[in-house]
Every structure is written in C-alpha cells, then in structure tokens.
VEXDRENVO-119152 format. One record per residue: residue in three letters; x, y, z of N, C-alpha, C, O in turn. Coordinates in steps of 0.001 Angstrom, whole numbers, plus 500000, padded with zeros to 6 digits. Layout:
ALAXYZXYZXYZXYZ;...
REM end
This chain:
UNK878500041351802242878978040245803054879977039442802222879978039393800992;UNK880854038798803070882414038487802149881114036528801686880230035884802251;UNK882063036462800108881303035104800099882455033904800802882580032938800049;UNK882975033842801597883208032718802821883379033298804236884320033749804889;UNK881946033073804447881911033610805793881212032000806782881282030853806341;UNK880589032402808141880265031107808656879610032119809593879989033198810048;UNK878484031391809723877450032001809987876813031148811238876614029936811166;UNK876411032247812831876303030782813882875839032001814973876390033100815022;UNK874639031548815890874210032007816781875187033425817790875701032759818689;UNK875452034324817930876254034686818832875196035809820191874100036364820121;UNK876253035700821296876020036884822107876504037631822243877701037364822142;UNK876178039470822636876899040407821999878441040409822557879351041051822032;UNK878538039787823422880148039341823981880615038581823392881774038691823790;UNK880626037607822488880921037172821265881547037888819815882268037412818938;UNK881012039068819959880827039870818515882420040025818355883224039862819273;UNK882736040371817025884006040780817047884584041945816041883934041835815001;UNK885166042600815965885156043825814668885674042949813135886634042193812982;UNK885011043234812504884740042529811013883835041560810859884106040815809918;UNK882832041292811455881731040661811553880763041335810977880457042527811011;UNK880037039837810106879212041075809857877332040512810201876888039366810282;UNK876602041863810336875318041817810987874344041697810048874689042278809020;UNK873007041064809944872152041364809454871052042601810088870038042223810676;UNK871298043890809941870450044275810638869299045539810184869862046277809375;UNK868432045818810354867736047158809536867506046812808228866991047693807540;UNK867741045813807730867460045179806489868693044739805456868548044217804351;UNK870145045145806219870541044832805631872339044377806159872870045299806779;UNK872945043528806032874120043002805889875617044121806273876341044658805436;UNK875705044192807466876182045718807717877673045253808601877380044490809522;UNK879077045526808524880096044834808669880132045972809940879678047109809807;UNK880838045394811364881138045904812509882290046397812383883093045902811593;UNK882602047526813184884255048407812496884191048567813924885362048522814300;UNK883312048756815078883851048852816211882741048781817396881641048431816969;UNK882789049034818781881783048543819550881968049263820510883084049737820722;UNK880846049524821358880794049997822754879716049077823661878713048517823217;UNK880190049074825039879049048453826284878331049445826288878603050643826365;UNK876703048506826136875820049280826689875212049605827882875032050663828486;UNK874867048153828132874351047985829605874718046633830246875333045986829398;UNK874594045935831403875150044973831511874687044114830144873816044383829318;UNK875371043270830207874760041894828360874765042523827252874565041867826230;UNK874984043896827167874562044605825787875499045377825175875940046177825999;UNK875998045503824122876812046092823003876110047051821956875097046732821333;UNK876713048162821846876219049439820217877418048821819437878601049012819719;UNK876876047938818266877749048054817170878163049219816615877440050141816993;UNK878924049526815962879069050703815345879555049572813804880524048813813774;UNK878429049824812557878824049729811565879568050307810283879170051471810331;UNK880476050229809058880818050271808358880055051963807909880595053040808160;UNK878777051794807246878438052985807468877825053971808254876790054598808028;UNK878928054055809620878157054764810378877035054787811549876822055450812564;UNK876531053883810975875180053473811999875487052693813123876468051953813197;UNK874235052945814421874786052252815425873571051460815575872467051957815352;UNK873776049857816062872669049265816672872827048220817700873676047337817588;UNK871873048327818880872101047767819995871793046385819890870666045920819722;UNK873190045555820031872474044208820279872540044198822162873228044660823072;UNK871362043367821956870935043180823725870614041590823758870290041100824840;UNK870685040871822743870305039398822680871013038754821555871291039301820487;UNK871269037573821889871388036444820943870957036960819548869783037312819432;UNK871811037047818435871878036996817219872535036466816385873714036192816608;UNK871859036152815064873077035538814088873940036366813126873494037155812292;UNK875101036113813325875940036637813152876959035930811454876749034817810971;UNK877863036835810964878451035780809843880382036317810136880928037418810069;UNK880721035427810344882156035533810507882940035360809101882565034576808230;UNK883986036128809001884336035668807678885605034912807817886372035103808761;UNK885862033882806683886716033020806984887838033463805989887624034017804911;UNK888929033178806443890410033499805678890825032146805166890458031042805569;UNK891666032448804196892230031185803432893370030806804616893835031562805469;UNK893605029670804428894482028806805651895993029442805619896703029396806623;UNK896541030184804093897619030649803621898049031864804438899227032218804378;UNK897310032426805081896711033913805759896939034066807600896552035076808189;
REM end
C-alpha cells in the first residue's frame, strides 16, 4: 500500500483502478473490475486474484502530490 493514501468507507460503485483493498489478509491494489450482479463488482487484483465486493468496504485511495 502506497504510504499517502486516504482511506474511507466505499461502495463497489465507488471503487476505482489503483485502489487499494484490504482483502484475504492482505493489502491487494485493483488493476481492473467487472459487474457482478446488480450492487456488486469482481475486483481483479495486482496479483491476479479476484474478489467479490457485494457491500460497503474500506477502501485506501492513494493520494498524488499537488505537482502531478
């Protein structure tokens, strides 16, 4: 996980690619997404793995320098 990120409730319609998840135990950056069902998104993470958000999660956005 990048160290300036911001970190805040989201829904999976919220999510965005470079976000990153806490999930399966561990801190896993989003590279891309699919609909699952109505409300619901398959992340597709960094390595590979897929996991369904279907609810409200916290999420960590990473923040860019203002120069950027």
């Amino acid at each position: 996980m990048p160290a300036a990120a911001i970190a805040f409730a989201a829904y999976p319609f919220e999510v965005q690619r470079g976000d990153f998840v806490h999930a399966e135990g561990a801190y896993r950056q989003v590279i891309d997404m699919r609909h699952a069902w109505p409300g619901s998104k398959s992340l597709i993470f960094r390595d590979n793995t897929v996991w369904l958000m279907s609810q409200q999660h916290v999420i960590y956005r990473p923040v860019l320098p203002d120069d950027q």
